[in-house]
Backbone as CSV, one residue per row, in Angstrom:
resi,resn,N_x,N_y,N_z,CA_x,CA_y,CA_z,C_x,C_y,C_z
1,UNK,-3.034,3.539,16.818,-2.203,2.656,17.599,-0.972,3.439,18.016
2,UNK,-0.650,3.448,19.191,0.516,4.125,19.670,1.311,3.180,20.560
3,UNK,2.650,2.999,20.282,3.380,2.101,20.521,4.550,2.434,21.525
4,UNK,4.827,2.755,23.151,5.414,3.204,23.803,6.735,2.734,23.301
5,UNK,8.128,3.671,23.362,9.192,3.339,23.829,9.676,2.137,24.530
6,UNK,9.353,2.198,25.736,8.467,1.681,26.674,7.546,1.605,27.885
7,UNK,7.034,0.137,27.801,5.908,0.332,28.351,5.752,0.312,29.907
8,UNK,5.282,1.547,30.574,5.777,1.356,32.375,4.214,1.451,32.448
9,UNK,3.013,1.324,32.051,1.530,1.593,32.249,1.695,2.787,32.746
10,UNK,2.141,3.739,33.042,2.130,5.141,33.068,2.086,6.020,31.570
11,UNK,0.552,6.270,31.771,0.223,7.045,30.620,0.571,8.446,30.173
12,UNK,0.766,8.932,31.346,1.268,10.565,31.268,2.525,10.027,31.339
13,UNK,3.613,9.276,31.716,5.186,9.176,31.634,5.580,8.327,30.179
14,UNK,4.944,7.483,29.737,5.273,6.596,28.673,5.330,7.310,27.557
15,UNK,6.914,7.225,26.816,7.312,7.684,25.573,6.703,7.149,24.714
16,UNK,6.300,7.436,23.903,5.643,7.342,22.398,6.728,6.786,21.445
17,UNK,6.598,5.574,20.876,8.072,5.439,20.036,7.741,5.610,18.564
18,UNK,6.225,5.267,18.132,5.876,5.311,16.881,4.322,5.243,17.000
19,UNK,3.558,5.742,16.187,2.160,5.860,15.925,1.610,5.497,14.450
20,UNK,0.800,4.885,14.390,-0.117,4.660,13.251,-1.170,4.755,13.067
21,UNK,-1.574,5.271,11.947,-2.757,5.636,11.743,-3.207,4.436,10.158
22,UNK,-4.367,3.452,10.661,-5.163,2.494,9.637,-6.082,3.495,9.042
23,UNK,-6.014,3.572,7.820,-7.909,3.761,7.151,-8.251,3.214,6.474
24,UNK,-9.529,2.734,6.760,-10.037,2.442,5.813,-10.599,2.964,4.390
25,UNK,-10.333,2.951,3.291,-10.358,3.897,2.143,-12.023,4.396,2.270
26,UNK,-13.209,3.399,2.251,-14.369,3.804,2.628,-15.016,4.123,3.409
27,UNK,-14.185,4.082,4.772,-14.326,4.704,5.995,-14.984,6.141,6.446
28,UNK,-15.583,6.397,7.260,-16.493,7.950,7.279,-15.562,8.515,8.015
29,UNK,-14.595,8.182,8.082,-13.114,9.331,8.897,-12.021,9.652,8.338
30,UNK,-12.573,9.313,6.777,-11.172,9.046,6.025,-10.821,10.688,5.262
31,UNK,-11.349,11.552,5.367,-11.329,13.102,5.005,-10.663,13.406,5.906
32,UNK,-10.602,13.192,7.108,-10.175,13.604,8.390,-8.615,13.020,8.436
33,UNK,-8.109,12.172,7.899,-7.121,11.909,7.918,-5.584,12.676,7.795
34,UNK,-5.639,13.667,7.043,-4.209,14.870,6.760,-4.396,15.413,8.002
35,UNK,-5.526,15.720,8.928,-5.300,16.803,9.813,-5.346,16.013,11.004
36,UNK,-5.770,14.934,11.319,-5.019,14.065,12.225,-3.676,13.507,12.157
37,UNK,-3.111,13.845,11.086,-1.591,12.729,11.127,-0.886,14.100,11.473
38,UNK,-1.198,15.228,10.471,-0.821,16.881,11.169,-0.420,16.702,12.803
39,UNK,-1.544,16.932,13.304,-1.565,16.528,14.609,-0.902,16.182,15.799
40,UNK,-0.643,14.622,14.970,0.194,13.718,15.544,1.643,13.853,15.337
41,UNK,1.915,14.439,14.135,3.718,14.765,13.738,3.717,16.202,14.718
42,UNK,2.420,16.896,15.069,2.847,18.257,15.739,3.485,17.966,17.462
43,UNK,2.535,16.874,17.686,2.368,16.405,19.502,3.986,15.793,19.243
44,UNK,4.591,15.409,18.182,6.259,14.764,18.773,6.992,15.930,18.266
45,UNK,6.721,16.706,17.683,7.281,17.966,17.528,6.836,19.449,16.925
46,UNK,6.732,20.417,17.975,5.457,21.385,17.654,6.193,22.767,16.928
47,UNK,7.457,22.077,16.719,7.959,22.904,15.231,8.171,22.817,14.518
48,UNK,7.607,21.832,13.589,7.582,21.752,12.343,6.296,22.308,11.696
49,UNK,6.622,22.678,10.745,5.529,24.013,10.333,4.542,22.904,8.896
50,UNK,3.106,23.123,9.217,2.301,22.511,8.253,2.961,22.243,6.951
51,UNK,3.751,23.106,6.422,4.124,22.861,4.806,5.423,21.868,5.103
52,UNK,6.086,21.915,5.872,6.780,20.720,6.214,6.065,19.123,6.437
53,UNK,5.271,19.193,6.583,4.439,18.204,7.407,3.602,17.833,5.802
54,UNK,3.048,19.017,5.048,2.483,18.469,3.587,3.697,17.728,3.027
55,UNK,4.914,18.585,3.246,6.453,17.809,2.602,6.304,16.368,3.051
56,UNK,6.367,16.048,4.192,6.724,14.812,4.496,5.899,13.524,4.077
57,UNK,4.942,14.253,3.879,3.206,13.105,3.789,3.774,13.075,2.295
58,UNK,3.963,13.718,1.405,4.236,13.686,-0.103,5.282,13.003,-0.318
59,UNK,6.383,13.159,0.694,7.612,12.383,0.279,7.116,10.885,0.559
60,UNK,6.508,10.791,2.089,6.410,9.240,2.616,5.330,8.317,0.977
61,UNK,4.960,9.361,0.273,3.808,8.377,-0.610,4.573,8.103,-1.685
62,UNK,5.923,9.049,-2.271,6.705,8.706,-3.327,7.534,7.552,-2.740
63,UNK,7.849,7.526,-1.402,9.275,6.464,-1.106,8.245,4.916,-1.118
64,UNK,7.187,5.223,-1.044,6.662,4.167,-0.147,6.798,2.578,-0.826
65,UNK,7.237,2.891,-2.251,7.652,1.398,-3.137,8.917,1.455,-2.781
66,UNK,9.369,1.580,-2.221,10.822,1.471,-1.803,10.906,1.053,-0.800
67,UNK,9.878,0.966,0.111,10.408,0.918,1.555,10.918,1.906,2.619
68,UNK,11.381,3.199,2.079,12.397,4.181,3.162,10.926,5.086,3.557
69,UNK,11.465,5.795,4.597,10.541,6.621,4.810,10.641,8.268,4.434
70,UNK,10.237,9.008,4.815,10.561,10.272,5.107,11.106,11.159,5.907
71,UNK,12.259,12.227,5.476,12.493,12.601,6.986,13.326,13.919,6.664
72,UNK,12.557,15.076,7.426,13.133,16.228,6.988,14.445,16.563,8.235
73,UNK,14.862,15.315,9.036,15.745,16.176,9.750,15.635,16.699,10.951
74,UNK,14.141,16.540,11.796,13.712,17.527,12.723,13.099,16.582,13.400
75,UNK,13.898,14.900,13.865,13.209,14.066,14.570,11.893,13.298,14.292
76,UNK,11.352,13.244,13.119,10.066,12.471,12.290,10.561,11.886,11.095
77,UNK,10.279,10.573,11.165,10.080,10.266,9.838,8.371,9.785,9.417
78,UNK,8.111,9.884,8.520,6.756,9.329,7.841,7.247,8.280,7.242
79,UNK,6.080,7.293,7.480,6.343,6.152,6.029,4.761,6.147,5.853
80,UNK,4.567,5.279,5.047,2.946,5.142,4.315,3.059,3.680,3.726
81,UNK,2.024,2.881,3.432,1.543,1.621,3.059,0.283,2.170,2.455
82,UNK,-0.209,1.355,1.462,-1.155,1.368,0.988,-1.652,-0.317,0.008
83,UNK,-3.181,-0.584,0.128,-3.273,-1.427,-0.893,-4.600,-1.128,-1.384
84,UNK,-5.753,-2.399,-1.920,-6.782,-1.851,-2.368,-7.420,-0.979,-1.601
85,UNK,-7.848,-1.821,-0.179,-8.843,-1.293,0.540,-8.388,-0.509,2.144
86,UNK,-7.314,0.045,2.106,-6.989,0.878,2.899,-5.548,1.390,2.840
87,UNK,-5.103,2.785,3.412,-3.679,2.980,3.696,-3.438,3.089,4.876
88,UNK,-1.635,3.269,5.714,-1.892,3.691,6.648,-0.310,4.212,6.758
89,UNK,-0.134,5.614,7.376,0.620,6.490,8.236,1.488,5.821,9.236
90,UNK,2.977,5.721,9.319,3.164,5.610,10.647,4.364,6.698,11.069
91,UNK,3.848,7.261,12.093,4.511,8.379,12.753,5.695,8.138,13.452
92,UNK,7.283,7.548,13.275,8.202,7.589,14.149,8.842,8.595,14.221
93,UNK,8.994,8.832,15.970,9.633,10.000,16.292,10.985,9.258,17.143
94,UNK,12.511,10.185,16.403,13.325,9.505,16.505,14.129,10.210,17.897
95,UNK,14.586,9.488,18.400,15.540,9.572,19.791,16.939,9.623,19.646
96,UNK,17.694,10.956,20.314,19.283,10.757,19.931,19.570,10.150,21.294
C-alpha cells in the first residue's frame, strides 16, 4: 500500500508519503520480506547503506510496544506491528 503525499492521479509526479508492507506470517512471500522493505527504504533514499536499514528494521521491532518508530536521521522512519497471524512494515519518508 502506498499512500501519496498527495493525491494528483499522476503516478510518475505523486509523492509517496508512507508505504506498508502486510504479511501474512504463512504467506509464500513472507521470506521475501527484508529485501523488499530494503528496497522500499532504498527508493525514498538510496543512501542509506543495508546495515543501516538491518539497524532500523531491529530498532522498529524493539520500539514497536511502545508505539515510536525508528529513525536514524536520514529522512526514514520504520515502525512495525505485529500479532498472531501477521506483521507489517510501514515505510515513512519524512519531508522538511
Amino acid at each position: 500500500v502506498a499512500v501519496p503525499k498527495k493525491y494528483t492521479g499522476d503516478k510518475a509526479a505523486d509523492i509517496v508519503n508512507y508505504t506498508l508492507l502486510y504479511v501474512n506470517k504463512t504467506g509464500e512471500y513472507e521470506s521475501d520480506v527484508a529485501s523488499y522493505v530494503k528496497h522500499l527504504i532504498k527508493a525514498n533514499n538510496s543512501e542509506i547503506t543495508d546495515s543501516e536499514i538491518d539497524k532500523l528494521l531491529e530498532d522498529a521491532k524493539t520500539k514497536a510496544n511502545s508505539g515510536k518508530t525508528a529513525n536514524n536521521g536520514k529522512g526514514i522512519s520504520i515502525s512495525y506491528t505485529e500479532n498472531d497471524e501477521a506483521y507489517q512494515y510501514q515505510v515513512l519518508r519524512l519531508y522538511k
